[in-house]
N, C-alpha and C positions, 0 to 999 in steps of 0.2 A: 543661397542666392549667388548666382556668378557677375561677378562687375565686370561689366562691358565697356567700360574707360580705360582704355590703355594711357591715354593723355593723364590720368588725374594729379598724378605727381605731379606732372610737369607744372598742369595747371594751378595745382597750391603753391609749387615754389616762386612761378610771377607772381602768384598774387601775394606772394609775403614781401617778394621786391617792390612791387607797384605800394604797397603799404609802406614800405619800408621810405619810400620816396614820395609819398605824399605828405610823409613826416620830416625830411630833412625840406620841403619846399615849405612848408607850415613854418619851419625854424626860418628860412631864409628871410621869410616874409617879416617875422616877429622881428629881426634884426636889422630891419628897414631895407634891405638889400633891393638893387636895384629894379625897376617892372619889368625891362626886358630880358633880364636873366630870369625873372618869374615865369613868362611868359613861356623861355625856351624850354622849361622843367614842365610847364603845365603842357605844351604839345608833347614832348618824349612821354607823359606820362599817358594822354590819350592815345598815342602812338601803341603805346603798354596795354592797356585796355580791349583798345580795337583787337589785336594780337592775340591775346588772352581769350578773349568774346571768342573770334577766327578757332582756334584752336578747339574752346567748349562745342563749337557748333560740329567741327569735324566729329569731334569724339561721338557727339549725338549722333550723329548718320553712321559713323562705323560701328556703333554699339545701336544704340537706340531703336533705332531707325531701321537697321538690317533685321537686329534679332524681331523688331514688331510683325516686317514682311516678312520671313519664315512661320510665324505662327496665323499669317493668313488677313488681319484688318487692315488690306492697305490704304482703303478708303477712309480711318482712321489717323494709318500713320499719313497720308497727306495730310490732313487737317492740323494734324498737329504739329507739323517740320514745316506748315506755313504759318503756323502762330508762332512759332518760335523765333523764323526768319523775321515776321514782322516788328516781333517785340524787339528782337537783336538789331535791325536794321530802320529806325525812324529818321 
């Protein structure tokens, strides 16, 4: 089987930092630290997310999505790169 994610490194190593930083705001919070330093960790981390999302979606369309239209259901691969948009984007 050929992977069609060129992104997917990428994409495991945000997603060990975005882990990585949901756990030092977890510690922040236990330590009673202050809500608006909370706050600026909890946006940089959706900022992460959002990013990370952004990137999985490209990887779909340069992989996914390309190699579907070469084999011909593109009435499929619509259906499907708008459920995907939807669920990625609420």
């Amino acid at each position: 089987m050929v992977d069609n994610h060129k992104h997917r490194k990428s994409i495991e190593n945000r997603l060990a930092r975005i882990e990585g930083h949901v756990r030092s705001v977890k510690q922040m919070s236990v330590e009673g630290r202050d809500c608006g330093e909370l706050l600026i960790q909890l946006a940089a981390i959706r900022s992460a997310v959002d990013s990370c999302g952004k990137l999985i979606l490209k990887d779909h369309l340069q992989g996914c999505v390309v190699d579907a239209v070469k084999h011909g259901d593109e009435e499929k691969v619509l259906e499907d790169l708008n459920k995907s948009i939807d669920q990625f984007i609420r």
